[in-house]
C-alpha positions as CSV (number, residue, x, y, z in Angstrom):
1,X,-26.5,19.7,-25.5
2,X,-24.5,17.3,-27.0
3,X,-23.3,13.9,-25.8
4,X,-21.2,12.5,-23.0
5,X,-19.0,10.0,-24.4
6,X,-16.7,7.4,-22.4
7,X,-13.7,5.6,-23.6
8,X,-11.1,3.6,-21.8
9,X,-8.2,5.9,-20.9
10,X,-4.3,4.7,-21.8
11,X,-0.5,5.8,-20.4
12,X,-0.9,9.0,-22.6
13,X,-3.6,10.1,-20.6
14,X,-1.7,9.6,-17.1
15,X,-1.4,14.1,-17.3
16,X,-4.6,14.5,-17.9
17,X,-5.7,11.9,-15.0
18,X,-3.6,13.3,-12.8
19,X,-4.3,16.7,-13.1
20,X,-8.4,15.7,-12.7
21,X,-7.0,13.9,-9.7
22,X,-5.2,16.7,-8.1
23,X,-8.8,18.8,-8.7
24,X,-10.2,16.2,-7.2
25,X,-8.1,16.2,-4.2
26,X,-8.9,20.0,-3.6
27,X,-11.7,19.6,-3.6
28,X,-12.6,16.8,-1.4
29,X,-9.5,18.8,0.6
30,X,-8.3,15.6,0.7
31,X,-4.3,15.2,2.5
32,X,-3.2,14.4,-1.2
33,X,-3.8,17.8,-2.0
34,X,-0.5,18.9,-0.9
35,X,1.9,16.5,-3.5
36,X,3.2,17.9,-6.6
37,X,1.4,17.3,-10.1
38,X,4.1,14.8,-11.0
39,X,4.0,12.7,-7.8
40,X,0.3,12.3,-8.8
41,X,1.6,11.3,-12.3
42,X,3.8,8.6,-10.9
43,X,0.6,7.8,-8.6
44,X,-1.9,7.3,-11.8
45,X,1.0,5.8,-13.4
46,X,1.4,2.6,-10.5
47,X,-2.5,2.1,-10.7
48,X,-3.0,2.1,-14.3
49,X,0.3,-0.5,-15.0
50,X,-1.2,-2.0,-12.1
51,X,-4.8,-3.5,-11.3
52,X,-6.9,0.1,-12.3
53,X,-8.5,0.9,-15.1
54,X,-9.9,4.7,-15.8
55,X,-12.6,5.4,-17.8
56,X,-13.0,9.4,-19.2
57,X,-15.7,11.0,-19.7
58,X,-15.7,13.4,-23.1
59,X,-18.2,16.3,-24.3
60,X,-17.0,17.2,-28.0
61,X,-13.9,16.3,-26.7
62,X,-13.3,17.6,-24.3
63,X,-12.6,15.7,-20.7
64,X,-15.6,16.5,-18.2
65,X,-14.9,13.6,-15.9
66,X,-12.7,10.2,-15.0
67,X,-13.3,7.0,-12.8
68,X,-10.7,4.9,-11.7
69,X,-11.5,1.6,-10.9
70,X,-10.6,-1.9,-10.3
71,X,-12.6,-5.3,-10.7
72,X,-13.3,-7.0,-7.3
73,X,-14.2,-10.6,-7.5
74,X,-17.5,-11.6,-8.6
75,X,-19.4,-9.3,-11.0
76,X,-18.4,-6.5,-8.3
77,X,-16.0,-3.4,-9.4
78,X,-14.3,-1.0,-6.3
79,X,-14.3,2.7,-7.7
80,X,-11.5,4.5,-6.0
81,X,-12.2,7.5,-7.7
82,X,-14.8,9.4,-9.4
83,X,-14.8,12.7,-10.7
Protein backbone atom coordinates (compact mmCIF):
# COMPACT_ATOMS: atom_id res chain seq x y z
CA UNK A 1 0.00 0.00 0.00
CA UNK A 2 1.52 3.02 -0.61
CA UNK A 3 2.14 6.05 1.65
CA UNK A 4 0.11 8.61 3.47
CA UNK A 5 1.53 11.82 2.96
CA UNK A 6 0.64 15.21 4.87
CA UNK A 7 1.22 18.71 3.67
CA UNK A 8 0.01 22.01 4.93
CA UNK A 9 -3.20 22.91 3.09
CA UNK A 10 -3.50 26.80 1.41
CA UNK A 11 -6.79 29.09 0.14
CA UNK A 12 -6.89 26.86 -3.03
CA UNK A 13 -7.72 24.05 -1.06
CA UNK A 14 -10.72 25.87 0.88
CA UNK A 15 -13.25 23.44 -1.89
CA UNK A 16 -11.67 20.62 -1.12
CA UNK A 17 -11.77 21.36 2.81
CA UNK A 18 -14.99 22.14 2.72
CA UNK A 19 -16.44 19.55 0.92
CA UNK A 20 -14.45 16.87 3.57
CA UNK A 21 -16.13 19.15 6.09
CA UNK A 22 -19.53 18.86 4.87
CA UNK A 23 -18.84 14.76 4.75
CA UNK A 24 -17.77 15.22 7.94
CA UNK A 25 -20.78 16.89 9.17
CA UNK A 26 -23.06 14.01 7.82
CA UNK A 27 -21.69 11.97 9.22
CA UNK A 28 -21.23 13.00 12.73
CA UNK A 29 -25.09 14.26 11.72
CA UNK A 30 -23.85 17.16 12.99
CA UNK A 31 -26.60 20.62 12.84
CA UNK A 32 -23.99 21.89 10.16
CA UNK A 33 -25.17 19.37 7.97
CA UNK A 34 -27.89 21.31 6.70
CA UNK A 35 -25.75 24.65 5.21
CA UNK A 36 -24.91 24.83 1.64
CA UNK A 37 -21.33 23.75 0.33
CA UNK A 38 -20.42 27.40 -0.17
CA UNK A 39 -21.46 28.66 3.34
CA UNK A 40 -18.94 25.90 4.48
CA UNK A 41 -16.43 27.58 1.92
CA UNK A 42 -16.86 30.89 3.50
CA UNK A 43 -16.66 28.86 7.00
CA UNK A 44 -13.04 27.14 6.02
CA UNK A 45 -12.29 30.39 4.51
CA UNK A 46 -12.65 32.62 8.16
CA UNK A 47 -10.60 29.81 9.94
CA UNK A 48 -7.83 29.41 7.61
CA UNK A 49 -7.30 33.64 7.18
CA UNK A 50 -7.89 33.36 10.68
CA UNK A 51 -6.02 31.37 13.59
CA UNK A 52 -6.43 27.48 11.81
CA UNK A 53 -4.30 25.80 10.11
CA UNK A 54 -5.29 22.35 8.08
CA UNK A 55 -3.17 19.73 7.48
CA UNK A 56 -4.30 17.01 4.38
CA UNK A 57 -3.67 13.85 4.33
CA UNK A 58 -2.73 12.38 0.55
CA UNK A 59 -2.46 8.65 -0.86
CA UNK A 60 -0.87 9.00 -4.45
CA UNK A 61 -2.54 12.05 -4.37
CA UNK A 62 -5.30 11.77 -3.71
CA UNK A 63 -7.00 13.49 -0.29
CA UNK A 64 -7.97 10.67 2.31
CA UNK A 65 -8.23 12.99 5.21
CA UNK A 66 -7.82 16.82 6.80
CA UNK A 67 -7.30 18.25 10.46
CA UNK A 68 -8.03 21.62 11.26
CA UNK A 69 -6.35 23.00 14.04
CA UNK A 70 -5.16 25.84 16.01
CA UNK A 71 -2.05 26.30 18.45
CA UNK A 72 -3.21 26.81 22.04
CA UNK A 73 -0.68 28.25 24.29
CA UNK A 74 2.14 26.24 25.54
CA UNK A 75 3.23 23.29 23.35
CA UNK A 76 -0.62 22.35 23.30
CA UNK A 77 -2.65 22.40 19.78
CA UNK A 78 -6.89 22.40 19.90
CA UNK A 79 -8.04 20.10 16.87
CA UNK A 80 -11.44 21.27 15.89
CA UNK A 81 -11.68 18.81 13.28
CA UNK A 82 -10.44 15.71 12.13
CA UNK A 83 -11.39 13.60 9.41
Amino acid sequence: MPPINHRLATLTDIPLLAEMNRQLAEDERHRNRFRDIQWLQQRTGTFLTGEYRAVLFERDDQPVAYALFRPDGDDRIYFRQIL
